[in-house]
Every structure is written in structure tokens, then in C-alpha cells.
N, CA, C and O of each residue as an XYZ file, in Angstrom:
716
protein
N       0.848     -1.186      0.000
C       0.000      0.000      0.000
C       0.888      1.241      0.000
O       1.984      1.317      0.556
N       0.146      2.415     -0.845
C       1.146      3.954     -0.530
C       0.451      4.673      0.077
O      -0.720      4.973     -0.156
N       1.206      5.043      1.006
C       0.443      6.080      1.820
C       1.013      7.531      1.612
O       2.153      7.391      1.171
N       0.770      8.589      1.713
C       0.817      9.817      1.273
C       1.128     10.637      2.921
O       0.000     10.994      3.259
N       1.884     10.966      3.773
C       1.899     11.902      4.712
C       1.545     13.280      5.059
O       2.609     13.798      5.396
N       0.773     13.988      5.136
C       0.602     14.777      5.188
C       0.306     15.271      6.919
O      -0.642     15.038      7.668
N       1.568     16.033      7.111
C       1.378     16.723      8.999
C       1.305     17.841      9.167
O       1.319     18.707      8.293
N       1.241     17.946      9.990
C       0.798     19.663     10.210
C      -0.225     19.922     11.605
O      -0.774     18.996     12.200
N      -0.329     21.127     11.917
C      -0.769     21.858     13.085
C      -2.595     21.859     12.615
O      -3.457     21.558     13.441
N      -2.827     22.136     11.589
C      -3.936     22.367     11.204
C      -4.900     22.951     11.634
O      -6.056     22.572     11.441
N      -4.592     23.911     12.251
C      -4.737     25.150     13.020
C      -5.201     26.735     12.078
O      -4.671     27.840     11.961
N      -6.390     26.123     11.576
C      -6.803     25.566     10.862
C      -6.518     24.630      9.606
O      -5.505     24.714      8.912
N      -7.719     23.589      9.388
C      -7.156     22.934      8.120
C      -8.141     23.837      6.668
O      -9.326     24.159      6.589
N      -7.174     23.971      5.867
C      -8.074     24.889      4.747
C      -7.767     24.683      3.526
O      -6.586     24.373      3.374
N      -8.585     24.754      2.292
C      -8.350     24.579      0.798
C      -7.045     24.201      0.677
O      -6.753     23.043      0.382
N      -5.812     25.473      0.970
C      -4.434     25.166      0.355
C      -3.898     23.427      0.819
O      -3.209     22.635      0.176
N      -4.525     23.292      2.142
C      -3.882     21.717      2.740
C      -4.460     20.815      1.619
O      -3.746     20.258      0.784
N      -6.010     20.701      1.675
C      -6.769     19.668      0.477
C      -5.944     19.817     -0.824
O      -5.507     18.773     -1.309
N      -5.673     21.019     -1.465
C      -5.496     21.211     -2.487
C      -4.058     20.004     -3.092
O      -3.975     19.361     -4.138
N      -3.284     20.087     -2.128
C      -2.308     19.187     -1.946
C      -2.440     17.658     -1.170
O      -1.574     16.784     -1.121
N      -3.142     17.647     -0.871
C      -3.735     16.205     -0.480
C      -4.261     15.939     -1.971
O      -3.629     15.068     -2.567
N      -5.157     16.455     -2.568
C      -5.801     15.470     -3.546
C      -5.033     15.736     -4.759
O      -5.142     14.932     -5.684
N      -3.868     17.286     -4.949
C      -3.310     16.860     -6.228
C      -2.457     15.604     -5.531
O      -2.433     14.703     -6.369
N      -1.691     15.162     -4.223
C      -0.399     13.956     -4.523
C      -1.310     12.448     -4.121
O      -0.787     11.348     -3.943
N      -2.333     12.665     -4.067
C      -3.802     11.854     -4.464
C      -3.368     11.177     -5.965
O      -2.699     10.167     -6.184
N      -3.980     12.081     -6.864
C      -4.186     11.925     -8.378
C      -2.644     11.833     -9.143
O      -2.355     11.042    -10.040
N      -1.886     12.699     -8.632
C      -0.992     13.094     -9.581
C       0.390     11.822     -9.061
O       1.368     11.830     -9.809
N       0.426     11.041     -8.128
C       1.543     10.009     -7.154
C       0.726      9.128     -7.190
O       1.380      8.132     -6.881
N      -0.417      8.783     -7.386
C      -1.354      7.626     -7.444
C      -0.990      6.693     -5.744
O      -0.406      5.621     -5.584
N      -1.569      7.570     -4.766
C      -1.542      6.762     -3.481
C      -2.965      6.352     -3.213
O      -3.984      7.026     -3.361
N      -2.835      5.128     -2.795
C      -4.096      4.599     -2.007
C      -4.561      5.290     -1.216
O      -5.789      5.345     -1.287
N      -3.931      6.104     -0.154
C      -4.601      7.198      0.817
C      -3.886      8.033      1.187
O      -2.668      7.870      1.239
N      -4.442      9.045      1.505
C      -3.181     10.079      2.443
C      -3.713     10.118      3.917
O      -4.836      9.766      4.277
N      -2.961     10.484      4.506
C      -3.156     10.117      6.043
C      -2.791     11.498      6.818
O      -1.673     11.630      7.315
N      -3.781     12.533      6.906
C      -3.405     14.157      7.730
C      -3.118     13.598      9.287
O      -3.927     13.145     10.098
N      -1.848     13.770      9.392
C      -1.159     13.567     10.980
C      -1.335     14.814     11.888
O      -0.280     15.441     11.977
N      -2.268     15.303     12.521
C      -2.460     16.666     13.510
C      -1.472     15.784     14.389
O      -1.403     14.652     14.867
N      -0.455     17.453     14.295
C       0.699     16.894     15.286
C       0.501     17.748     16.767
O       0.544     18.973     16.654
N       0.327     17.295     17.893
C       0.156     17.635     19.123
C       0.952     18.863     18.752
O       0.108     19.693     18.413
N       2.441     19.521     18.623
C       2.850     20.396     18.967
C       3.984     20.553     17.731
O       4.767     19.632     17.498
N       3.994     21.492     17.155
C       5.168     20.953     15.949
C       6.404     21.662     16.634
O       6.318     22.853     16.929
N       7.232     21.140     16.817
C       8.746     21.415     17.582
C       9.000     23.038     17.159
O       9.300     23.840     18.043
N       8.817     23.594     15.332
C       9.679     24.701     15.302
C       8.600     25.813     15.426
O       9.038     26.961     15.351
N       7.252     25.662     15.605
C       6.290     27.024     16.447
C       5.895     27.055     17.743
O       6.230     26.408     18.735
N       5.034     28.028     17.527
C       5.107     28.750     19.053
C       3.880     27.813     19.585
O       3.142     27.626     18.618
N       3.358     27.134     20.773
C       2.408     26.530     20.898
C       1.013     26.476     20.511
O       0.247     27.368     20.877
N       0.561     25.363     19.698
C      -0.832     25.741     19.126
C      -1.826     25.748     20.257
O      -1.432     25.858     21.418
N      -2.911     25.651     20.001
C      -4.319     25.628     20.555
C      -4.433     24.364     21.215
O      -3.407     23.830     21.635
N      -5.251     23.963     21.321
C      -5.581     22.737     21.790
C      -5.890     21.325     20.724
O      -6.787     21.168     19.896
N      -5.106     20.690     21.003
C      -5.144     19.440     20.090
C      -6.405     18.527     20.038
O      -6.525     18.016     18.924
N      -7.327     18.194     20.874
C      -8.576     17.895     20.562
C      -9.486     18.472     19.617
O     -10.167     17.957     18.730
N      -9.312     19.953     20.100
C     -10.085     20.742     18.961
C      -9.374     20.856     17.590
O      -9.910     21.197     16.536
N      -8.085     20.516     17.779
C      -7.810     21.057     15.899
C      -7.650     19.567     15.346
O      -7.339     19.418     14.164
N      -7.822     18.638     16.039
C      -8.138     17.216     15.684
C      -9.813     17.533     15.318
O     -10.154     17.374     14.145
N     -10.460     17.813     15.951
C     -12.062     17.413     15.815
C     -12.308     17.903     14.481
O     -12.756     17.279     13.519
N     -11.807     19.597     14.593
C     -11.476     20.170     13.350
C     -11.243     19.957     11.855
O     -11.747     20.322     10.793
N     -10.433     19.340     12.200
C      -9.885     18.292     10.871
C     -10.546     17.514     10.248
O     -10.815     17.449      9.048
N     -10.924     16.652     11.453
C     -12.295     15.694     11.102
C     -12.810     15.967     10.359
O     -12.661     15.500      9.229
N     -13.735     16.941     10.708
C     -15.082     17.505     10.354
C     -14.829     18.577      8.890
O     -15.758     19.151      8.320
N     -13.373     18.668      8.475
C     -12.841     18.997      7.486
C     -12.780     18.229      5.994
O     -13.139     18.514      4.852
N     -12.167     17.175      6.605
C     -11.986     16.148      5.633
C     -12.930     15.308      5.128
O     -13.472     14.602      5.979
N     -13.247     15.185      4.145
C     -14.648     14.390      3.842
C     -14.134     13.646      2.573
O     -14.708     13.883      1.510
N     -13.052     12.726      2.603
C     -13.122     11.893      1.251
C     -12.215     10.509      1.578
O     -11.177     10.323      2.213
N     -12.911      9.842      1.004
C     -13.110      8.325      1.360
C     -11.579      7.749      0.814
O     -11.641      6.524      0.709
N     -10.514      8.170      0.518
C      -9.271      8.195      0.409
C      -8.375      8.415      1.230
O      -7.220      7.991      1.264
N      -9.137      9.365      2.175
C      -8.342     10.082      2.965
C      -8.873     10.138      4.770
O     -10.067     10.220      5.058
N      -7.909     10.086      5.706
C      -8.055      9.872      7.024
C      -7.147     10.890      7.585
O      -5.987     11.046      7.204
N      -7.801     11.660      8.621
C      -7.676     12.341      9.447
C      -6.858     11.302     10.818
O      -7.507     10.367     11.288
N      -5.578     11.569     11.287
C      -5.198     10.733     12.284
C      -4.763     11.004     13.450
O      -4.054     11.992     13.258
N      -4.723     10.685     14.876
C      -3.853     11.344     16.099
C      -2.469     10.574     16.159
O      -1.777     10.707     17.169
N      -2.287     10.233     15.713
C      -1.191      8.751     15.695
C       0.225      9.525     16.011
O       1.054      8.823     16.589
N       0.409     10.159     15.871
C       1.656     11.529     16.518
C       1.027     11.047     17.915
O       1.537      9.955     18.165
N       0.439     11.289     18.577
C      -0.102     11.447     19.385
C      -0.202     10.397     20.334
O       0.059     10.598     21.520
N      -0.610      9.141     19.840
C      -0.582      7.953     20.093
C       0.587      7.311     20.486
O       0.834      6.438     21.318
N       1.456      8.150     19.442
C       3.116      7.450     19.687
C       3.730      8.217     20.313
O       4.896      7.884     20.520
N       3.350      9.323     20.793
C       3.978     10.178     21.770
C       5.824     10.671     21.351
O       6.846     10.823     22.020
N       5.511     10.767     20.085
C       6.174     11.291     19.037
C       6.172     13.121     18.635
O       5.112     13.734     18.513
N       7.156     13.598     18.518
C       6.437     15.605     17.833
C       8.069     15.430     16.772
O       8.499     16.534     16.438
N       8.566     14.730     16.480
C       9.832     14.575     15.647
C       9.042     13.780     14.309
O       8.361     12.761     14.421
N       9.241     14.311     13.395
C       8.640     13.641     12.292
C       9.896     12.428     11.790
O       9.389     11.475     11.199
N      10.961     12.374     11.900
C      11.932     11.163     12.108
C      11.414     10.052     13.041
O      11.274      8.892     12.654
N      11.064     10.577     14.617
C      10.570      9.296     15.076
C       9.195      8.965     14.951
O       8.653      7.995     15.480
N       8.749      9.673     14.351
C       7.314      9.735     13.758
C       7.193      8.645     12.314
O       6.080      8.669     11.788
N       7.673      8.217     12.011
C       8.453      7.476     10.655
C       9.037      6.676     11.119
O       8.962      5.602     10.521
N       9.743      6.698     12.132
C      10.347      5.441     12.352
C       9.140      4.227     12.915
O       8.975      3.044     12.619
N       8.491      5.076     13.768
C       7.089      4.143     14.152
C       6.338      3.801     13.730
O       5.597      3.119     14.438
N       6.009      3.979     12.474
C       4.886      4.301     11.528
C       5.660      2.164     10.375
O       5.176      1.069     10.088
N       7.032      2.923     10.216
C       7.685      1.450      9.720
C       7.588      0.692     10.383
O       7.283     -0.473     10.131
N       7.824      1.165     11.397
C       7.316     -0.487     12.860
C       6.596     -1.116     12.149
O       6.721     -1.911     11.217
N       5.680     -0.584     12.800
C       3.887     -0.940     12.520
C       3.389     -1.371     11.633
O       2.620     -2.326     11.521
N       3.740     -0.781     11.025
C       3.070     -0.870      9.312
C       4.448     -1.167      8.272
O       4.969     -0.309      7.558
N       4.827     -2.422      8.375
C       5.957     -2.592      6.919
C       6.134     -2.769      6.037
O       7.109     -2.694      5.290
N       4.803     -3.153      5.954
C       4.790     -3.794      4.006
C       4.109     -2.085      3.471
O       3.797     -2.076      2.280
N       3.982     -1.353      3.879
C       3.177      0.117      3.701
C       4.807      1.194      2.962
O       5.838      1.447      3.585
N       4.525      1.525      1.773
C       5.644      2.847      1.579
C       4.944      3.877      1.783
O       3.932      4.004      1.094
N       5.251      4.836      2.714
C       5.244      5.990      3.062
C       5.984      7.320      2.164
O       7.166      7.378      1.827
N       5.030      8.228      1.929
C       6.159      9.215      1.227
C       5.126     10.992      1.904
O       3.931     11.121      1.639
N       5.708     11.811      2.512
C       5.639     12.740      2.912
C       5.907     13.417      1.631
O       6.773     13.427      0.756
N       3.924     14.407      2.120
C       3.806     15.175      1.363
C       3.811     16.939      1.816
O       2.967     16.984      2.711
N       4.296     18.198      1.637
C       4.154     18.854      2.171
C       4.335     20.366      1.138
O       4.552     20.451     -0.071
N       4.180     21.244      1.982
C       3.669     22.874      1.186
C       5.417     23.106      0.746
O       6.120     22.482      1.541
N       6.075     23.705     -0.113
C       6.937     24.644     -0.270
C       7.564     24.938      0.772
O       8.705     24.504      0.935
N       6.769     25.980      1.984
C       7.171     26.648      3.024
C       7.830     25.410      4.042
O       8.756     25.734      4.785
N       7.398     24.191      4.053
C       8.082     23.240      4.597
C       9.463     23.087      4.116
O      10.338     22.837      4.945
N       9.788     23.219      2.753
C      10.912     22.861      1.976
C      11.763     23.767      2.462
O      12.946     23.429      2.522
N      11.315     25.341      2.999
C      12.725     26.525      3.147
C      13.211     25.902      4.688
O      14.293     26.160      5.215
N      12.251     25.113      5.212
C      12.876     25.382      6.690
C      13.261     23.877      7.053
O      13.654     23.608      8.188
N      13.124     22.776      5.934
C      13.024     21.220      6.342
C      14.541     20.960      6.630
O      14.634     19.768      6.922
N      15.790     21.571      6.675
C      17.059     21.719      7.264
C      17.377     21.793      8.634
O      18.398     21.481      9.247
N      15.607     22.577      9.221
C      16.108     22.590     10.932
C      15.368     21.221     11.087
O      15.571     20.908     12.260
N      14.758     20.433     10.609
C      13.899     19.109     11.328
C      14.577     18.555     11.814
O      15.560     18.428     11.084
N      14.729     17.955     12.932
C      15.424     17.144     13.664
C      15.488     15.850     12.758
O      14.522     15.152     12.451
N      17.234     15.599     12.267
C      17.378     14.524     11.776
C      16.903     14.301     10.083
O      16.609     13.262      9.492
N      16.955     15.471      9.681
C      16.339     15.386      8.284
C      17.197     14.930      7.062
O      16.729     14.707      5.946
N      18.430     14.825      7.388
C      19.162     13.955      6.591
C      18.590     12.248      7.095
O      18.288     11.418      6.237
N      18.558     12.110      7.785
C      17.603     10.832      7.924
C      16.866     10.409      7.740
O      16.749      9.189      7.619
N      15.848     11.395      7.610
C      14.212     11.209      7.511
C      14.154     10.809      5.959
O      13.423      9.889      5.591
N      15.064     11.637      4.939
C      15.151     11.794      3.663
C      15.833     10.340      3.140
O      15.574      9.817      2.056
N      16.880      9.739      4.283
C      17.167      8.274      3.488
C      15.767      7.431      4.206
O      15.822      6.277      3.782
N      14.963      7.540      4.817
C      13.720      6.868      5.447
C      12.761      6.571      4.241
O      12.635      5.482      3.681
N      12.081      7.785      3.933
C      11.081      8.091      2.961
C      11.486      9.119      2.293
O      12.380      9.921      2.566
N      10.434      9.032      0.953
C      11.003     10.116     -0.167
C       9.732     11.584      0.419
O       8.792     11.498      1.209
N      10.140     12.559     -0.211
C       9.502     13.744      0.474
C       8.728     14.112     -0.447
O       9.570     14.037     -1.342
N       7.734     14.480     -1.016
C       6.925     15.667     -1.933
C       7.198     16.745     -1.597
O       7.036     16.710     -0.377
N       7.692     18.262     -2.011
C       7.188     19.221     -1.502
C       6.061     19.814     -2.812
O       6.078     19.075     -3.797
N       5.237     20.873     -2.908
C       4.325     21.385     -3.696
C       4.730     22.695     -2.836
O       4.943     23.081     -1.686
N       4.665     23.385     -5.075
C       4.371     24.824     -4.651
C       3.328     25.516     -4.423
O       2.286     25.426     -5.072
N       3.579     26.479     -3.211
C       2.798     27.111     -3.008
C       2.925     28.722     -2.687
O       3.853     29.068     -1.956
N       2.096     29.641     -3.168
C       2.662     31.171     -2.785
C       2.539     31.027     -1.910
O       1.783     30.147     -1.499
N       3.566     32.219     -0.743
C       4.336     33.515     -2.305
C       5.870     32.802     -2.388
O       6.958     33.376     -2.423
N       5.527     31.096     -2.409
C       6.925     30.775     -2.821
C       7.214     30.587     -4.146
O       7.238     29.454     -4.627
N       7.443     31.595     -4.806
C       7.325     31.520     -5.949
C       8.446     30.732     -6.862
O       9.230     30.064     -6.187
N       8.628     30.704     -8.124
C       9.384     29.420     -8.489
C      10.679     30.138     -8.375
O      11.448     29.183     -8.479
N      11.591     31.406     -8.201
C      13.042     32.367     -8.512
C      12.948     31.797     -6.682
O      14.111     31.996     -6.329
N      12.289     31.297     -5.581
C      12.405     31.057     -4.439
C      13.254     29.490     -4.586
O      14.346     28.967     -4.363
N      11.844     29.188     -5.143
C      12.242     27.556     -5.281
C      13.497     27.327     -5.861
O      13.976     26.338     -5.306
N      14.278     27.780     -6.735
C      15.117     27.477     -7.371
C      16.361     27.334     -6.150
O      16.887     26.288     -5.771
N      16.581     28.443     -5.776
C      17.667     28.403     -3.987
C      16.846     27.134     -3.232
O      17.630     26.619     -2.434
N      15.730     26.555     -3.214
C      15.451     25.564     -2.229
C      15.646     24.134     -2.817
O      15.752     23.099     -2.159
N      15.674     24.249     -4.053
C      16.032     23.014     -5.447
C      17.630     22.902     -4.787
O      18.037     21.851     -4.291
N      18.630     24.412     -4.880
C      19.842     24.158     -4.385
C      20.275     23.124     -3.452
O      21.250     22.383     -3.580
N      19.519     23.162     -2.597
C      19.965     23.306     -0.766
C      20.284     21.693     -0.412
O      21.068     21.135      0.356
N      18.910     21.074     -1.713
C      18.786     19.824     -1.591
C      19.079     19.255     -2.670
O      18.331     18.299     -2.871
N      19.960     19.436     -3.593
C      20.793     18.709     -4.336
C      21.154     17.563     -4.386
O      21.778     17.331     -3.350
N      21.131     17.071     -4.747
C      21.875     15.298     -4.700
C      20.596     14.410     -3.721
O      20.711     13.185     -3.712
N      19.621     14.925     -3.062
C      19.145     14.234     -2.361
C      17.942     13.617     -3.058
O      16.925     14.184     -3.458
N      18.259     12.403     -3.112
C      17.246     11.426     -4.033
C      15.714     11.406     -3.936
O      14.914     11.589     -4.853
N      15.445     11.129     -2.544
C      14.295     11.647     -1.882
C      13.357     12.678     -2.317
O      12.142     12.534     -2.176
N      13.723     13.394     -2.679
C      12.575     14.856     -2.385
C      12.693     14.757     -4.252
O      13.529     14.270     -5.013
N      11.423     15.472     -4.445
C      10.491     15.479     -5.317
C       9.929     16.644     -5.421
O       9.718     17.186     -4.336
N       9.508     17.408     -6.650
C       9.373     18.852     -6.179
C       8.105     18.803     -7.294
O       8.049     18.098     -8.301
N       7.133     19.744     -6.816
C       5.944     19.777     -7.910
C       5.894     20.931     -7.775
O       5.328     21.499     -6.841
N       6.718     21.673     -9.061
C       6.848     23.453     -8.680
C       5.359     24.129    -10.148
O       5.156     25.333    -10.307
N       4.700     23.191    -10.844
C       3.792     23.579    -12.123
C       2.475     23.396    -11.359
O       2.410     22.665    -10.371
N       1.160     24.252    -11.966
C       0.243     23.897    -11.795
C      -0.639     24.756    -10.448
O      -0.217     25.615     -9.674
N      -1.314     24.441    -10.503
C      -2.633     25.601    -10.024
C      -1.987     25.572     -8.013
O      -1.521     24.677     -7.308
N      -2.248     26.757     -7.819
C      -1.707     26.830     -6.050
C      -2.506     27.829     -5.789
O      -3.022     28.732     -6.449
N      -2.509     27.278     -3.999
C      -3.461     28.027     -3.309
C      -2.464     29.208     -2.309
O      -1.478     28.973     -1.610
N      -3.220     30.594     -2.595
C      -2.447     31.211     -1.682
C      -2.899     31.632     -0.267
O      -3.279     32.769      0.015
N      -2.814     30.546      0.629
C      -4.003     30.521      2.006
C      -2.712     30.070      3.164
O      -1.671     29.553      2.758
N      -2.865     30.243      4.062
C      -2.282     30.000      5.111
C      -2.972     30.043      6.754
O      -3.525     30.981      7.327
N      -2.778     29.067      7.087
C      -3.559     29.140      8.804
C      -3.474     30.089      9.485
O      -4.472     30.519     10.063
N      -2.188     30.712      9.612
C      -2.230     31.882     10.229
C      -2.877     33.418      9.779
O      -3.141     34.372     10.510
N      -3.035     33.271      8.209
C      -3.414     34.211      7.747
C      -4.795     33.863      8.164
O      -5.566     34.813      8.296
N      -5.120     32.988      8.334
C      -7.120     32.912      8.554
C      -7.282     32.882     10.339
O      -8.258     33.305     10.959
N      -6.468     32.475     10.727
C      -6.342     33.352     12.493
C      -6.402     34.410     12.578
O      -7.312     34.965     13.194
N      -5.189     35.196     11.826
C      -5.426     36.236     11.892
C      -6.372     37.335     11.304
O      -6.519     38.467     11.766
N      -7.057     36.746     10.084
C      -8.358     37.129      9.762
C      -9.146     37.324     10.425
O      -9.744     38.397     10.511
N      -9.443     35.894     11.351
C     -10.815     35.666     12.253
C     -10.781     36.330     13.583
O     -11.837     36.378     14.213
N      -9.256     37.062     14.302
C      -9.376     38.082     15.129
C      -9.676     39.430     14.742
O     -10.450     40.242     15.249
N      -8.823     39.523     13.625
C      -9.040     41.488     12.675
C     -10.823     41.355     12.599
O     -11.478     42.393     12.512
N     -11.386     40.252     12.632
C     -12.645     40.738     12.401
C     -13.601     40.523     13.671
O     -14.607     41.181     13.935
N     -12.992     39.318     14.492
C     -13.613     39.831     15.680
C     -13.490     40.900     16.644
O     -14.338     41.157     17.498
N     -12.124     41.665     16.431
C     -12.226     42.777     17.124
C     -12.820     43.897     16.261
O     -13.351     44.769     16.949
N     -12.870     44.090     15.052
C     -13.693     44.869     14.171
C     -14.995     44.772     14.755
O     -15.316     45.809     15.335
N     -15.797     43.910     14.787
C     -16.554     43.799     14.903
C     -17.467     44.780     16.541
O     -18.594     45.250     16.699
N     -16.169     44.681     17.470
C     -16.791     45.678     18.756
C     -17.428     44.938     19.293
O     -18.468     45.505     19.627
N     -17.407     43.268     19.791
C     -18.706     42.745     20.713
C     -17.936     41.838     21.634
O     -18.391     40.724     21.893
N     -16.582     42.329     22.236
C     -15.929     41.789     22.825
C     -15.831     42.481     24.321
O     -15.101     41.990     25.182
């Protein structure tokens, strides 16, 4: 079986996440992708509460390909290396390949162990603004020679971000004056 990785805070989960779930869906031909809400992602500042951006998710995801999971969670894992390493435990006859936004690609150098993770499983990244492709090209650099990673820099992108819709949904609740 292929499974498709997709992790993240999902704090909120929104279009740009799906958009990349169902193009490395169609376009990598995986049996499923599997959204990992990670309790706490090591390189931000603490999210919200993990029940709720789990329930969240849930109630996000609606396609019969695809599963919403706590399994970070389960394994008492926030390292996406030992997050992978457990996942091979468990599941071995399963190839795994992590799928993720662009903005993952500028910073996937601080992951704990990411020269590892990269001989583990192969990586997707997808573009997405405002990483635009004169960006990508320095992030094509960085990772040179590394067999692993896979880059889908063509084709339709969403320019959305969680924090930009946090910070939406306060600019307008304090706009609003009913606080």
C-alpha cells in the first residue's frame, strides 16, 4: 500500500492543505493520504488545543481516500523522524512518502534529523505562494543530490495560510466591537 503523509498543526485545516492532499492523491497515485495533527510541531510557538484542531480536521476532511489521524499522538512522538520510524514499525509492508507545502521545503534543514528522515522516505514538496518558483530554485539548491525529495513546482496553487485565517478571524472579531 502507498500512503501519502501529510502533517501539520492544522490550526486551521483549509483549501491550500486539500489542495495538496488530492493533487499527490491523483498526480503520485496513493491509495490514501493520512493528515497527521501533530500535538505540537517542535519549530512554532504553541498551538491551541489538540482535541479541537483534531475534531477540526475531522469535520474537514470528507473523502473516502483520505483519514484524518492522532497517531503523533498515540506514539507520543512531535519529531517527524521518530514519527516514521514508528509508523515502519507498525506498518511494513506500507511505503510511506511525505507530502508537504513549499514553506516546509525553506525550513526542512532545521527538522530534527532530516538527513535521515530523507534516506527513510522520499519527500513531496508542492508549490505554493508567495513561494514563488526564482524562491524555489535556492530551495532546489539546498537539496541537491538528495534522491528523496520530489518537487511539484507547475500547476494551479493556493495562496491561504492558517495563520493568515487566524489572523483574519481576530481582525474581524475585534472589528466587529462585541468583545
Amino acid at each position: 500500500m502507498r500512503v501519502g503523509l501529510l502533517g501539520g498543526s492544522f490550526n486551521p485545516p483549509h483549501k491550500g492543505h486539500m489542495h495538496i492532499a488530492l493533487t499527490a492523491l491523483r498526480q503520485h497515485k496513493f491509495h490514501a493520504i493520512w493528515w497527521m495533527v501533530s500535538p505540537q510541531n517542535p519549530l512554532k510557538s504553541k498551538s491551541n488545543n489538540f482535541t479541537k484542531r483534531i475534531a477540526m480536521t475531522r469535520r474537514y476532511v470528507r473523502h473516502p481516500k483520505m483519514v484524518v489521524t492522532d497517531i503523533e499522538n498515540r506514539f507520543n512522538t512531535c519529531y517527524s523522524y521518530q514519527t516514521v520510524l514508528e509508523l515502519q514499525k507498525h506498518f511494513p509492508r506500507t511505503r510511506f512518502t511525505w507530502i508537504a507545502g513549499m514553506d516546509n521545503a525553506r525550513i526542512f534543514h532545521r527538522w530534527d534529523h532530516w538527513p535521515l528522515l530523507l534516506r527513510r522516505i522520499p519527500f513531496i514538496f508542492f508549490n505554493r505562494p508567495p513561494n514563488h518558483m526564482v524562491m524555489n530554485a535556492n530551495i532546489v539548491r539546498l537539496y541537491r543530490g538528495k534522491k528523496n525529495v520530489k518537487w511539484t513546482l507547475r500547476g494551479k496553487t493556493r495562496n491561504i495560510s492558517s495563520t493568515a485565517l487566524r489572523q483574519n478571524k481576530i481582525a474581524r472579531f475585534l472589528k466587529s466591537g462585541v468583545y
